[in-house]
C-alpha positions in Angstrom: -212.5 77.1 -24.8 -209.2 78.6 -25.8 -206.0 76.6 -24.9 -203.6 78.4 -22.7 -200.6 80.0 -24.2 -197.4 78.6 -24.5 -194.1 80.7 -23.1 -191.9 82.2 -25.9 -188.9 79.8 -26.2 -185.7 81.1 -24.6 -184.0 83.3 -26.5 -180.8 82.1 -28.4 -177.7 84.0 -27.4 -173.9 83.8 -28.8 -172.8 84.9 -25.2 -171.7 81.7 -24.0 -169.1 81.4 -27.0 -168.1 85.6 -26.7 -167.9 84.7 -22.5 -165.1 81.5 -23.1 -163.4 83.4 -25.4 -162.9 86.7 -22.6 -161.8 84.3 -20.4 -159.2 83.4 -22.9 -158.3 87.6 -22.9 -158.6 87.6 -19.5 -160.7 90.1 -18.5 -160.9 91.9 -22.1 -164.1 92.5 -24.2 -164.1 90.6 -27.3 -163.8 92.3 -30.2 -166.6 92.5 -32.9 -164.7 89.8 -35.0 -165.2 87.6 -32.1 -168.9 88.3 -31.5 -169.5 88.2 -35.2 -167.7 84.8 -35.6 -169.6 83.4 -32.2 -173.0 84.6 -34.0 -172.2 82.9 -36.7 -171.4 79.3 -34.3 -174.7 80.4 -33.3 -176.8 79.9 -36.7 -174.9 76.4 -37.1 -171.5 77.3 -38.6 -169.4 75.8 -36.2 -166.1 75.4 -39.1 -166.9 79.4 -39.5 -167.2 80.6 -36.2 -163.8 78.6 -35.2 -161.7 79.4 -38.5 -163.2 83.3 -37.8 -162.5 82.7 -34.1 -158.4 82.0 -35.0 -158.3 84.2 -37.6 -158.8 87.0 -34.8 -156.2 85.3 -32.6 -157.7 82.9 -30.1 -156.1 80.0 -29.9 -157.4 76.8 -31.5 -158.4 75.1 -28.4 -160.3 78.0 -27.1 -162.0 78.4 -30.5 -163.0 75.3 -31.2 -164.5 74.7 -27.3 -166.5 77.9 -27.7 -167.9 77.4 -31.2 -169.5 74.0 -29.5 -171.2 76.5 -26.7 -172.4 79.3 -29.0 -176.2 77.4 -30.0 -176.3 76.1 -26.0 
C-alpha cells in the first residue's frame, strides 16, 4: 500500500520584503538592488539584506522591518 503524497511546501518568496519597501516609494517598483537585497533577507541574511536595503536608499526603519518579513 503506497502512502499518499504529501503537498509540495509553499514556495518561499522575497515579495513580502520588496512589497513593504514600495510602500515606502509609494507606489514605485523597487529597483533590482532592492529585490536582490530582499532575496538575500530571504536565504537568512537579515544584516545583508538591511545594510543592501539602506545602501539603496530606504530608510532604516523600513529596512530593517522588511528584512524580518522577507523568509515569512
Amino acid at each position: 500500500m503506497a502512502w499518499p503524497s504529501r503537498p509540495p511546501p509553499p514556495k518561499r518568496t522575497s515579495r513580502p520584503c520588496i512589497n513593504q519597501v514600495e510602500r515606502e516609494l509609494q507606489g514605485g517598483e523597487a529597483p533590482d538592488s532592492v529585490r536582490m537585497a530582499c532575496y538575500v533577507g530571504l536565504s537568512g541574511g537579515h544584516d545583508e539584506c538591511a545594510s543592501g536595503l539602506t545602501a539603496g536608499g530606504v530608510t532604516d526603519g523600513t529596512a530593517v522591518s522588511a528584512c524580518r518579513v522577507a523568509p515569512k
